[in-house]
C-alpha positions in Angstrom: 90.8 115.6 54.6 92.6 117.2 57.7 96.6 118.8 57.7 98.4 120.1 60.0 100.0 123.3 59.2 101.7 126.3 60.5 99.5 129.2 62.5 100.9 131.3 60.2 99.6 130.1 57.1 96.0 131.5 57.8 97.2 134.9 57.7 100.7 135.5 55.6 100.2 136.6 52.2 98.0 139.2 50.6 94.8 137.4 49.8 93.6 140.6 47.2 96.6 142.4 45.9 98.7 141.4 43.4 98.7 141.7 39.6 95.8 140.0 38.8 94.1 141.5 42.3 93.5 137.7 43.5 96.7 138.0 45.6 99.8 136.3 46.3 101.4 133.4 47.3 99.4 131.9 50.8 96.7 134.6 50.5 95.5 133.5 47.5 95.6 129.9 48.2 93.4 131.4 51.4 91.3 133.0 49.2 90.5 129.9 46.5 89.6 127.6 49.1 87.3 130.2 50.7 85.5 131.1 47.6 85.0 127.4 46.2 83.8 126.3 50.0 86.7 124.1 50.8 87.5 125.0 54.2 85.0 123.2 57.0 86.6 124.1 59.8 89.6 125.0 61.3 91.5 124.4 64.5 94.2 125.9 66.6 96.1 124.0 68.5 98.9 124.8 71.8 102.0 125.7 71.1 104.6 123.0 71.5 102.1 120.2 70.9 104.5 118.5 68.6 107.8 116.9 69.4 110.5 118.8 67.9 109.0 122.4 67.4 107.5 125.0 69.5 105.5 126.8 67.0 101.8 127.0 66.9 100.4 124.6 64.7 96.3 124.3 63.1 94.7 121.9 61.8 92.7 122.2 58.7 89.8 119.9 58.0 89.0 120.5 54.0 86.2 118.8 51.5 86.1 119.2 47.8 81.9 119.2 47.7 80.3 121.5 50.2 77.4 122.2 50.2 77.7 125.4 53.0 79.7 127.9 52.3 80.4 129.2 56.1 83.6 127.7 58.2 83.6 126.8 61.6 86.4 128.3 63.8 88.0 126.2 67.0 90.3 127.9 69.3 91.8 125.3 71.3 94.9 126.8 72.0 94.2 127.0 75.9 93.3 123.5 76.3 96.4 121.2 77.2 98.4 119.8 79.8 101.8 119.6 80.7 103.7 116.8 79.8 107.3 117.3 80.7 108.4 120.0 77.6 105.7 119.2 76.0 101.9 120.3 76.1 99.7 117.5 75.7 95.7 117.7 74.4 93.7 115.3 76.9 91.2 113.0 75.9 88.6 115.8 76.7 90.2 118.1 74.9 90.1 116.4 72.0 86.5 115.1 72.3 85.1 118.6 72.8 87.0 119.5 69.6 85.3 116.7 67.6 81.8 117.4 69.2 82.4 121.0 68.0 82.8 119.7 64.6 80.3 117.5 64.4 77.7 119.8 65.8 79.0 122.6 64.6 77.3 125.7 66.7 76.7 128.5 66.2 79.4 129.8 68.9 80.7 128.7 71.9 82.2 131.3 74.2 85.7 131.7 73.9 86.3 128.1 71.9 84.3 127.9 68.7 82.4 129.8 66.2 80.9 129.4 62.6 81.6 132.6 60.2 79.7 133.2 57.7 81.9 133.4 54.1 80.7 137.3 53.8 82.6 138.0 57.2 86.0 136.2 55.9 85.9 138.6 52.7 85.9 142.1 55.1 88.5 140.9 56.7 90.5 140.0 53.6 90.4 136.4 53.8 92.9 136.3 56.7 92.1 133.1 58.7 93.9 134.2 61.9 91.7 132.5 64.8 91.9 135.4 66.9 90.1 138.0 64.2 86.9 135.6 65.1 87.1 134.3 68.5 88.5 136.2 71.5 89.3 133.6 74.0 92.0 136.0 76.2 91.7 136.1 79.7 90.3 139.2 81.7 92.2 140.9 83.2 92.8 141.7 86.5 91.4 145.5 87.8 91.7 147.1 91.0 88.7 149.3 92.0 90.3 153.0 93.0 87.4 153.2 95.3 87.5 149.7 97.5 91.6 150.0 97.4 91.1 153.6 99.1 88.1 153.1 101.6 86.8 148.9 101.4 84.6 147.4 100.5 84.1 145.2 97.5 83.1 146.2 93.5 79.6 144.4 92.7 80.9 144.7 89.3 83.8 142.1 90.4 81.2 139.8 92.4 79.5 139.9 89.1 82.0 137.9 87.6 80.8 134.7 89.5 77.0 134.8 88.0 77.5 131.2 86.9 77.9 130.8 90.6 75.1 133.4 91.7 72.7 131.5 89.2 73.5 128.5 90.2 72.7 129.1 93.9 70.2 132.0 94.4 70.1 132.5 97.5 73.8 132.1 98.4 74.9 135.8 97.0 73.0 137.7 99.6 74.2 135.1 102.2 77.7 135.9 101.6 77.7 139.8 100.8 75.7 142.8 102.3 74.8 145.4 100.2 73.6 148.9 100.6 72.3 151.8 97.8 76.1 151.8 96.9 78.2 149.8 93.9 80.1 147.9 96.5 79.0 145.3 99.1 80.7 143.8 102.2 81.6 140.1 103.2 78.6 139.1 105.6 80.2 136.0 107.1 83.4 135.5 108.6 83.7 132.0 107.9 83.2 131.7 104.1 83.9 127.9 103.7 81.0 127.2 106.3 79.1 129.5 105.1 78.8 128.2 101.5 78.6 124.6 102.7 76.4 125.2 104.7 73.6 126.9 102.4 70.6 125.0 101.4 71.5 126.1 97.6 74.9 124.2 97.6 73.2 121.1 99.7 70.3 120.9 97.3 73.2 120.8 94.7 75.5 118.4 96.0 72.3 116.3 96.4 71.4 116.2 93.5 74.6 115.4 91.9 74.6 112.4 94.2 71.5 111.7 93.3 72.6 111.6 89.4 75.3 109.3 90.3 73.1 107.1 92.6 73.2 104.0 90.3 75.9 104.6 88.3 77.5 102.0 89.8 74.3 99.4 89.1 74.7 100.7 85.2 78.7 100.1 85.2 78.1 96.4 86.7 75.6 95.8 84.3 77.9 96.6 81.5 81.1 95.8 82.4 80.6 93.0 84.4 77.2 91.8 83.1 78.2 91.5 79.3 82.3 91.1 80.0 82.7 88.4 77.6 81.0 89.6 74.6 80.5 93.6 75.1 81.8 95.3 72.2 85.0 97.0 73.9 85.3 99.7 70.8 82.1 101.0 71.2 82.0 100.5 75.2 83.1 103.6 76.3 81.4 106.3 74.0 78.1 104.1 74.9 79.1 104.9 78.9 79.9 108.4 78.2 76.7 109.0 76.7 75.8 108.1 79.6 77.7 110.0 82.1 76.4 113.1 79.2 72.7 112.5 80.1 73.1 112.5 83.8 75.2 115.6 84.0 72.9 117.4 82.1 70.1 118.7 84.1 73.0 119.2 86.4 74.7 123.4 86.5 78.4 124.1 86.9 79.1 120.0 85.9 81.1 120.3 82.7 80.7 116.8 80.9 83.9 117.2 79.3 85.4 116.8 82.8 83.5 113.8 83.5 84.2 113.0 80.1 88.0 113.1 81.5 87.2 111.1 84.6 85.8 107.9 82.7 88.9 108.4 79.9 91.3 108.3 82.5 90.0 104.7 83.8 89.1 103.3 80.2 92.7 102.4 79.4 93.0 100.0 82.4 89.0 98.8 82.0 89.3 98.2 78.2 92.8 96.4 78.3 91.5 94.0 80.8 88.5 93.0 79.1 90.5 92.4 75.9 92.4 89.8 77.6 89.4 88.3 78.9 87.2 88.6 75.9 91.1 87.0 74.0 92.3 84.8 76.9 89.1 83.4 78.7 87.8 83.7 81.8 90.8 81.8 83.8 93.3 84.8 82.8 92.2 86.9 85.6 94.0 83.8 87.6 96.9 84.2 86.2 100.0 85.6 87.4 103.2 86.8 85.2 106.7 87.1 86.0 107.5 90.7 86.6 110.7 90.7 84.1 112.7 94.1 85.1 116.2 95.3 83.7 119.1 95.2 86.0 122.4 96.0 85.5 125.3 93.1 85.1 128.7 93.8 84.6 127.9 97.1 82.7 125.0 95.3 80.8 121.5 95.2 80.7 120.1 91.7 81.8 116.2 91.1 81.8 115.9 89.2 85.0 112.3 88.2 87.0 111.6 90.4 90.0 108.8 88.5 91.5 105.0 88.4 89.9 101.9 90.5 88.9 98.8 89.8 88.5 97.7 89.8 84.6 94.7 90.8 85.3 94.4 91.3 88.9 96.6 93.3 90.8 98.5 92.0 94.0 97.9 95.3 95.9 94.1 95.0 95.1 94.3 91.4 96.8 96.4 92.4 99.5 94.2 95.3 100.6 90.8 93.1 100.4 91.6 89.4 101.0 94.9 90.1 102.8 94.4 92.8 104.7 95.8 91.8 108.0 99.0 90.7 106.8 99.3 93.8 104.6 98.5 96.2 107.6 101.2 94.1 109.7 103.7 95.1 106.9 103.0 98.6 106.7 103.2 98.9 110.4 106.7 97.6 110.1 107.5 100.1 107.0 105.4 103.4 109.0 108.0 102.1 112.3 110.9 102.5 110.0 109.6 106.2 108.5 109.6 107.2 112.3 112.9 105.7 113.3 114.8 107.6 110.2 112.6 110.8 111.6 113.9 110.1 114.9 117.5 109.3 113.8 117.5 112.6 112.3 115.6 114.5 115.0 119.1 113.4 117.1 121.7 114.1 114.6 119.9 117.8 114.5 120.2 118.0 118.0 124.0 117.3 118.6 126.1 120.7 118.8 128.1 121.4 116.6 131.2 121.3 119.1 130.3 117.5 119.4 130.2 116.4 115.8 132.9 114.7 114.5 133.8 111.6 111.8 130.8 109.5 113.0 128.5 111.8 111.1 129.0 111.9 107.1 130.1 115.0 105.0 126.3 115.9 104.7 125.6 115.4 108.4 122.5 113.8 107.4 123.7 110.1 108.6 125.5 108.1 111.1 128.8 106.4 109.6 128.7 103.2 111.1 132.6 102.0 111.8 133.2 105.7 113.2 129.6 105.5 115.1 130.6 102.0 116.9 134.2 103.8 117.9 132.8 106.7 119.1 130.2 105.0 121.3 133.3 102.6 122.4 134.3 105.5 123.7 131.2 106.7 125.7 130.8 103.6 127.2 134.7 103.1 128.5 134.3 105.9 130.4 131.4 104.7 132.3 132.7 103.5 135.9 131.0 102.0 139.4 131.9 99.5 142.0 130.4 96.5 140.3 132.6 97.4 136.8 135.8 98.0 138.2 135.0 94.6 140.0 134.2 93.0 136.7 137.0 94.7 135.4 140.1 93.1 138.0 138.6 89.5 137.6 139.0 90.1 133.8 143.1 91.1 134.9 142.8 87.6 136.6 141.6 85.8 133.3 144.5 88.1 131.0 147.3 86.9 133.9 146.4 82.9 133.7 145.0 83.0 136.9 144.3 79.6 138.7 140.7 78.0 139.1 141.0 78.9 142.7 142.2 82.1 142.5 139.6 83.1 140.4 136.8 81.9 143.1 138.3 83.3 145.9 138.1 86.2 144.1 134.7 85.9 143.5 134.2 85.1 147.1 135.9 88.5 147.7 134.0 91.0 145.8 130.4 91.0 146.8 130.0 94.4 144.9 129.3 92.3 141.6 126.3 90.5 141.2 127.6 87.5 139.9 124.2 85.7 139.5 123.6 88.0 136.6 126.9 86.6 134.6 126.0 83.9 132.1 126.9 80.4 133.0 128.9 79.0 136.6 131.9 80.1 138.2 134.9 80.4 137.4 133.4 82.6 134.5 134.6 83.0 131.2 136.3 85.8 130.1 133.7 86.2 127.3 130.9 86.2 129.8 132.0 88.7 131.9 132.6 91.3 129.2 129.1 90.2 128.1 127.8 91.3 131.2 129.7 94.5 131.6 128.2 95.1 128.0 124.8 95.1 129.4 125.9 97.5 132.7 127.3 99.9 130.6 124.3 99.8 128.0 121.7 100.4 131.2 123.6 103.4 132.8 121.7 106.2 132.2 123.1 109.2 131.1 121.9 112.7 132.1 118.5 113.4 129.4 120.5 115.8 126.6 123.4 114.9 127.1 126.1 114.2 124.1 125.8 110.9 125.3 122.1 109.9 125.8 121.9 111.0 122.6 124.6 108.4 120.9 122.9 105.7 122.9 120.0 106.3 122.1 120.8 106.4 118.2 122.7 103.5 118.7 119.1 101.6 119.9 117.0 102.8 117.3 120.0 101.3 114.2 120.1 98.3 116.7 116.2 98.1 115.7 116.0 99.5 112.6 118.6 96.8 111.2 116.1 94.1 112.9 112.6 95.8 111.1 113.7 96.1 107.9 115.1 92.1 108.3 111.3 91.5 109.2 110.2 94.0 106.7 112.0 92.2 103.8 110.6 88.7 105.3 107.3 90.1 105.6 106.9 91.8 102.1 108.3 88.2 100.7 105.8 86.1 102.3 102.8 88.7 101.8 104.0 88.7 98.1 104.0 84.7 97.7 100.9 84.9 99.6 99.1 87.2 96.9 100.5 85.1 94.4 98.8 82.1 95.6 95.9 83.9 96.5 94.9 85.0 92.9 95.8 81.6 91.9 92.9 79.5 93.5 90.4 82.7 93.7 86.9 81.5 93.2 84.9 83.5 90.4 83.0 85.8 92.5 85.8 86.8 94.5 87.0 87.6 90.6 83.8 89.7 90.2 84.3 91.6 93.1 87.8 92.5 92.5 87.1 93.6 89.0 84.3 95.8 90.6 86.8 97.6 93.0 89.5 97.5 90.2 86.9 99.1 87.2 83.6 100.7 89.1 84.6 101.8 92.5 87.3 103.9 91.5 85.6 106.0 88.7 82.2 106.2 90.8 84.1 107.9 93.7 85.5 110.2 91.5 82.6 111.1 89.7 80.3 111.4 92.7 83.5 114.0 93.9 82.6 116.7 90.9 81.1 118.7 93.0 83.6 119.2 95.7 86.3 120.5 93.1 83.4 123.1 91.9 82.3 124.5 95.5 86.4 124.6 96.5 87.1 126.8 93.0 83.6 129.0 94.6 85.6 129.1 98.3 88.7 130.5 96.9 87.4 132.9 94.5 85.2 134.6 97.5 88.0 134.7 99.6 90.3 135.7 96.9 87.8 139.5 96.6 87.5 139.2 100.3 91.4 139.5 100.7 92.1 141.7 97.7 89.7 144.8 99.3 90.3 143.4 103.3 93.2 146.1 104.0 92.5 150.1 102.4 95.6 152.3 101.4 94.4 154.7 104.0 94.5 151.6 106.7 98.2 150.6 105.5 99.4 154.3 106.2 98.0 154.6 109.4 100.1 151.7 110.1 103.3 153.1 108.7 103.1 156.0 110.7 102.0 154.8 113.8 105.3 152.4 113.3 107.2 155.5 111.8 106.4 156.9 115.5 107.3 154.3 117.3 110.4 153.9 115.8 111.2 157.8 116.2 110.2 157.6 120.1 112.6 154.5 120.6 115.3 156.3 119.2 115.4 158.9 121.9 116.4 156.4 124.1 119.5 155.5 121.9 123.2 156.4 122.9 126.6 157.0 120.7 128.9 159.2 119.9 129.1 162.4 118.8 128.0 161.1 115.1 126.0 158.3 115.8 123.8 161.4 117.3 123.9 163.6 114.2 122.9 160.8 112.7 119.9 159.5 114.5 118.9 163.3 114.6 118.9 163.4 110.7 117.2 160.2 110.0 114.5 161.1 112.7 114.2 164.0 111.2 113.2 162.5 107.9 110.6 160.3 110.0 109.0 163.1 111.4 109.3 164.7 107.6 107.4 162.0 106.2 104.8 161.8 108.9 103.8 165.7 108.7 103.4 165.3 104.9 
């Protein structure tokens, strides 16, 4: 039987006072289940692991008939992950708590250990975790010596033996030592030079080597025996697995790669339910994608498109339609750069220039404002060939006669009245179609107010055309996939179940090893920066600067007062200096 309870509870109470002298209230209860060998382990969990309270909680597993008389003591209190308020025990944590149980060692450092009854009496039956397992954190030290004069504290380098066993040779590649406690960074590029090191290689290598045919073994389950594999018992067969190869293998904790397969199983196992349920055909299928909208101030269930039930469009359109799909996202990636650009302008336009075609925020163009503005800007744009454009307009607005008009025409050869749309006498529309275009081709001095406005004004003339082919796009690509997983063969199902399940979780697994050397790279360079600059060094600098400043100061000029007080305060300087 397991309960939750209260941290408290394994240590409130007097467990041998009292009137009787078998204690009081909790202790005593401590104390009876002790002596008749009730308790078989106990387990501390985070702090606010439960919704509703903060307070540390255990949990206490208890049998009536034991046999052993010892009780085996888990702290996995440091073991969580944040979950919004909330800490949350992964699926790793939780599995190294039960393997804990079910072996139960002996110790494990800083997480479990089995005490012996005897041990529980001295203390006085008090169950507080921390009485048997210390699982604190070091502190941090600072080595008088190396903080005064360099260097760096073998007794701090010590720290990474797991590390230094590990890779033999890679401690004297790193660090140079002499007859004294303290050794000195030998490289200057410590990322290469670990890396680089036949140690770490030889490492790395065999990981990979581990991990060669993982993949082979995961087809052969997964995709091998899909329809009758036992999906329950799947996973811990697979881990066992994952256990055996990691093994041989130093600094690879299993309970990491433990965490790696977890964090796939919930998509892997789902999907061969619905197989093993739905047949072989449901990875063909495709659902409506039913999302909640809004609708006069209620919420409506509506269909937004499809997705796959078993295989999912992005899978399809990164593998079978990859051309379309890149075609898209070079339409989205051109829209990221024009808002970049957009805003690249607005940054640019002095402040004296700003006005009501930016918003509050100036962050955005308002568009009605924008279109006045740049009205504006272009009205004031003159030559020969507009203000010629401009008079036969006056013609049109004064009712003009047919012939009037082409004698006009005739007139002003400064307008190049091959370039206006359609045959003469021209429409009034035309013309002011082609002293559109004029006016949009002038170019304005590079910088200027504005070259900027028109050249904003471009980029929303595009914008508003890409995100019309961006919608088109993503709405043909998306019928596309639909029909795609519709009338895929079964080996195209195969593969994609292979990418969806295998690749995924054998990429991370083969990646172990680059976490572990990266935590190795930043804990060198951590001691390599803590001891780089000495005390000594830092006020060398400060009076070499206190010096400078007090020389620069002899060039300064004031009045009477302002000299006193440069006087006094060099004064101090040169105070300081001589101390």
């Amino acid at each position: 039987m397991t309960i939750v309870l209260p941290h408290g509870v394994l240590f409130r109470g007097d467990a041998v006072g009292g009137a009787d002298g078998l204690g009081e209230g909790e202790g005593r209860i401590r104390r009876n289940l002790i002596e008749n060998n009730n308790i078989e382990a106990i387990i501390g969990l985070p702090a606010n692991i439960f919704y509703g309270t903060g307070i540390p909680t255990i949990i206490m597993v208890l049998r009536q008939k034991r046999e052993a008389s010892d009780v085996l003591f888990i702290d996995a209190s440091k073991g969580f992950t944040k979950v919004g308020k909330t800490n949350k025990l992964m699926a790793s944590d939780i599995k190294r708590i039960v393997d804990a149980i079910a072996a139960r060692p002996e110790s494990i450092e800083k997480f479990a250990r089995l005490v012996s009854k005897e041990e529980i009496r001295r203390n006085g039956y008090n169950l507080n975790i921390p009485r048997y397992i210390d699982s604190s954190e070091a502190t941090e030290t600072w080595d008088i010596y190396a903080t005064m004069f360099g260097g760096i504290p073998n007794h701090e380098i010590d720290l990474l033996e797991q590390y230094w066993t590990a890779f033999p040779q890679l401690r004297s590649i790193l660090f140079s030592t002499d007859e004294t406690p303290y050794s000195k960074l030998a490289v200057e590029n410590i990322k290469d030079a670990i890396e680089g090191s036949a140690d770490v290689q030889a490492f790395v290598a065999a990981h990979q080597s581990a991990f060669a045919d993982f993949d082979t073994y995961l087809d052969g389950e997964l995709i091998g025996k899909m329809m009758d594999l036992n999906v329950s018992k799947a996973e811990d067969t697979i881990t066992q697995n994952i256990f055996g190869r990691v093994a041989p293998l130093p600094l690879i904790d299993k309970y990491q790669a433990y965490q790696l397969l977890d964090d796939k199983w919930n998509i892997i196992s789902t999907d061969l339910e619905i197989i093993q349920t739905e047949g072989f055909a449901a990875t063909k299928q495709v659902d409506p994608n039913m999302v909640i909208k809004k609708k006069d101030d209620k919420d409506e269930e509506v269909q937004n498109g499809w997705v796959g039930h078993v295989i999912p469009f992005d899978l399809v359109q990164t593998t079978l339609l990859r051309e379309d799909y890149d075609a898209l996202k070079a339409k989205e990636a051109r829209l990221d750069e024009i808002a970049a650009e957009l805003t690249e302008i607005i940054d640019s336009i002095d402040e004296g220039d700003r006005g009501e075609f930016l918003n509050d925020d100036n962050t955005a163009f308002v568009p009605k404002e924008f279109t006045a503005k740049l009205a504006e800007i272009y009205a004031d744009i003159s030559s020969p060939e507009l203000l010629g454009l401009q008079g036969y307009a006056a013609l049109i607005d004064a009712k003009a006669g047919k012939a009037a008009k082409l004698q006009y025409i005739f007139e002003h050869k400064e307008v190049n009245w091959a370039f206006v749309d359609g045959n003469a006498p021209y429409t009034k529309g035309k013309v002011a179609a082609y002293m559109k275009t004029l006016r949009e081709a002038y170019s304005f001095p590079e910088d200027s107010f504005e070259a900027k406005m028109v050249c904003a004004d471009k980029l929303m003339t595009e914008e508003k055309a890409v995100k019309k082919d961006v919608k088109e796009k993503s709405y043909a690509l998306h019928m596309k996939t639909k029909e795609t997983i519709e009338g895929l063969s079964d080996e195209q199902v195969l593969d994609l179940l292979r990418l969806k399940w295998i690749v995924p979780l054998c990429a991370s697994l083969r990646a172990m090893p680059d976490a572990i050397i990266d935590t190795l790279e930043k804990a060198v360079q951590a001691l390599a920066d803590k001891y780089a600059v000495t005390y000594l060094e830092l006020d060398e600098q400060i009076q070499k600067s206190e010096e400078a400043l007090s020389s620069m100061m002899d060039d300064l000029t004031g009045s009477e007062y302002d000299m006193k007080g440069l006087a006094e305060f060099k004064a101090l300087l040169q105070g300081d200096a001589n101390e």
